[in-house]
N, C-alpha and C positions, 0 to 999 in steps of 0.2 A: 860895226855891223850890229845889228839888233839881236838883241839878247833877251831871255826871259827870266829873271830871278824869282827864287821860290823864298819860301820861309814860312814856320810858323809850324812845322812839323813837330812831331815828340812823342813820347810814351807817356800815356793818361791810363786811369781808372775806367773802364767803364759807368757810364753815367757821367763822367765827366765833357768839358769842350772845347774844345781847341776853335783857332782862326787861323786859315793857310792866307798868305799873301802873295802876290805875284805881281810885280814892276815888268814892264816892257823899257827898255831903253836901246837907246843909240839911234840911226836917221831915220826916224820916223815920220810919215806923211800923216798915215789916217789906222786906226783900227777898227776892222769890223767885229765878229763877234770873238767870243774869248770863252775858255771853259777850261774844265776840271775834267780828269780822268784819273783812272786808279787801276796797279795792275797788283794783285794779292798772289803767293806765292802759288804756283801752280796753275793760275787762270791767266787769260786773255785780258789784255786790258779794256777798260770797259768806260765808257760814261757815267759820269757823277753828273751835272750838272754845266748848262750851257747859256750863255747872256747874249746877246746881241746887243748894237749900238742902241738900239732904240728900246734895249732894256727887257726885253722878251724872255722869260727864261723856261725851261726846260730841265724837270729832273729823270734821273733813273725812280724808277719805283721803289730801291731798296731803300733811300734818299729822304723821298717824298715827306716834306712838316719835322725834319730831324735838320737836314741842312738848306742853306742861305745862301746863295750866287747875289754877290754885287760887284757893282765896278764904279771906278771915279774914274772919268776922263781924263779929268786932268790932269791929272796922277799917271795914268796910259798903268793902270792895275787895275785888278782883279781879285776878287776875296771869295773865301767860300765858310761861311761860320757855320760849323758843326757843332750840335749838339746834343745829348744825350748820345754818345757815341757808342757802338757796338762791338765789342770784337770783331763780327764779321766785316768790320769799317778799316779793319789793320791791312794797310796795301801802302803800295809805292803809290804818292799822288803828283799827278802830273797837269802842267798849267798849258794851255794850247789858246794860239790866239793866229788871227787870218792878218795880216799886217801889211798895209802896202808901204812897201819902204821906200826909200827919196836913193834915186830918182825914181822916178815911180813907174813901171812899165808893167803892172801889175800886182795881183796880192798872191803871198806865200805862206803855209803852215809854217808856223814857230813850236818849238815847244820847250818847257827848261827842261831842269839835272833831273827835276823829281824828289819831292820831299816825303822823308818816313815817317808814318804815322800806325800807330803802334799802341791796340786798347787791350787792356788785359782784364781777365775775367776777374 
């Protein structure tokens, strides 16, 4: 079954910068677009940052010239390199991608476990 792995989570300094990773694996046909979300303790989860195949990306405003959506195809991953990090950036973050899997009779939301990321003042 297709799966989404995370990694690259941790507890940083502020000011400091982390890189989250996310592998799509198992029967995979094609991926379309792929992204980052973040739920912080007491809030909704929200949008960080979204890629399409054709590379289009899309941030949150809180985001904006701090973090980096990329993705290798080939690879079937997703990155989101964060930097100068904020406390207010300390959330569960989550990888989401539209994936048509084999056999292919359409595309379905995926998403992984969720990696913690965790900036202290």
């Amino acid at each position: 079954q297709v799966q989404l792995v995370e990694s690259g989570g941790g507890l940083v300094q502020a000011g400091e910068s982390l890189r989250l990773s996310c592998a799509a694996s198992g029967s995979i046909f094609s991926i379309n677009a792929m992204g980052w979300y973040r739920q912080a303790p007491g809030k909704q989860r929200e949008l960080v940052a979204t890629i399409t195949r054709g590379v289009t990306t899309n941030y949150a405003d809180s985001v904006k010239g701090r973090f980096t959506i990329s993705r290798d195809n080939a690879k079937n991953t997703v990155y989101l390199q964060m930097n100068n990090l904020k406390p207010e950036d300390t959330a569960v973050y989550y990888c989401n991608a539209d994936i048509f899997p084999i056999p292919v009779r359409g595309s379905y939301d995926y998403w992984g476990q969720g990696t913690r990321v965790t900036v202290s003042s």
